[in-house]
C-alpha positions as CSV (number, residue, x, y, z in Angstrom):
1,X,-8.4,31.7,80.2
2,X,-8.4,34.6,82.8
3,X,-6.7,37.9,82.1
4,X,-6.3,40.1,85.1
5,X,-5.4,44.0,85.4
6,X,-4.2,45.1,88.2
7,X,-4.1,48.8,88.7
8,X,-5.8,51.4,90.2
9,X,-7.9,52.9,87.5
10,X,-5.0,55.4,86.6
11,X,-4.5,56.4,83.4
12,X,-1.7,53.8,82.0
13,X,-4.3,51.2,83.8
14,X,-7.1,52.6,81.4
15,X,-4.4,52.3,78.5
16,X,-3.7,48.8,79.1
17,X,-7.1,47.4,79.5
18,X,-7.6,49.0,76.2
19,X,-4.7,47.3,74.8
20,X,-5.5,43.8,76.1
21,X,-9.2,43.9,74.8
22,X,-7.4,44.6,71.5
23,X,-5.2,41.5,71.9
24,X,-7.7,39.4,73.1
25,X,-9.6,40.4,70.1
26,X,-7.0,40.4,67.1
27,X,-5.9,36.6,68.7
28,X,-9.6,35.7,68.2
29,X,-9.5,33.9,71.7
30,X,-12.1,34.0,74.5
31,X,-10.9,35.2,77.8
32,X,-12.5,36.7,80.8
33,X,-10.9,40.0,81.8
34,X,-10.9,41.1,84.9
35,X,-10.1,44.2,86.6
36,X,-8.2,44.1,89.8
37,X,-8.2,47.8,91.3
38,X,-8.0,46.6,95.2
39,X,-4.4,47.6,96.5
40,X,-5.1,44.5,99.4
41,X,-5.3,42.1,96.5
42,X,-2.8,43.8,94.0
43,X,0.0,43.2,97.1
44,X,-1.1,39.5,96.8
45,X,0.2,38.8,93.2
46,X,3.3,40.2,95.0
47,X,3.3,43.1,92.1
48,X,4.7,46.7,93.6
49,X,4.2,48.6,90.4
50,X,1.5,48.8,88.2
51,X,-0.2,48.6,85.7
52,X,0.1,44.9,85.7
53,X,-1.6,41.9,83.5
54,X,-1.9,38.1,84.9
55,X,-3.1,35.5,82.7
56,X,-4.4,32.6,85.1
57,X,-2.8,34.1,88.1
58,X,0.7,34.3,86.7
59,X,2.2,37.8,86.1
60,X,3.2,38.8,82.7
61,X,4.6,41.7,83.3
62,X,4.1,45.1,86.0
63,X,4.9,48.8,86.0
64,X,4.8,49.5,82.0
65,X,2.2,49.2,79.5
66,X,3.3,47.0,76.2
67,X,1.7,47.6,73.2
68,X,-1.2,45.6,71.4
69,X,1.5,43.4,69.7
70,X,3.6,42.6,72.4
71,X,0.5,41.6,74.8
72,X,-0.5,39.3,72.0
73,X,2.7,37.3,71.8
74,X,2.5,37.4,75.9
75,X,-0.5,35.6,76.1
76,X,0.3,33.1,73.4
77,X,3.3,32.3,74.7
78,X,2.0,31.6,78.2
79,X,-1.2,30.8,77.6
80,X,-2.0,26.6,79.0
């Protein structure tokens, strides 16, 4: 499993990386996080607002940072 940010490195980016190493964490899954801070490949995902979270290339959600809790049920509900 492949959890991508997307963002710039702003603040709310910061906020939600911290937040999805919580959920990874409380799930007790293994995932590979990765931070996508490239505008180029940002546009790519087609996502024009960030913060953002992919799981496996598929965006979760953009321009808002969900808590711990609802980044959890995100990922187990799309997760493969």
């Amino acid at each position: 499993m492949k959890l991508q940010i997307l963002g710039t490195g702003c603040s709310r980016c910061k906020t939600l990386t911290t937040r999805v190493e919580e959920a990874v964490k409380d799930l007790g899954i293994i995932a590979e996080i990765e931070k996508i801070e490239d505008i180029e490949e940002i546009v790519k995902f087609g996502v024009m607002s960030t913060p953002a979270l992919a799981l496996d290339g598929k965006i979760l959600f953009a321009g808002r940072v969900p808590t711990t809790r609802e980044i959890g049920e995100l990922i187990n509900s799309n997760k493969k």
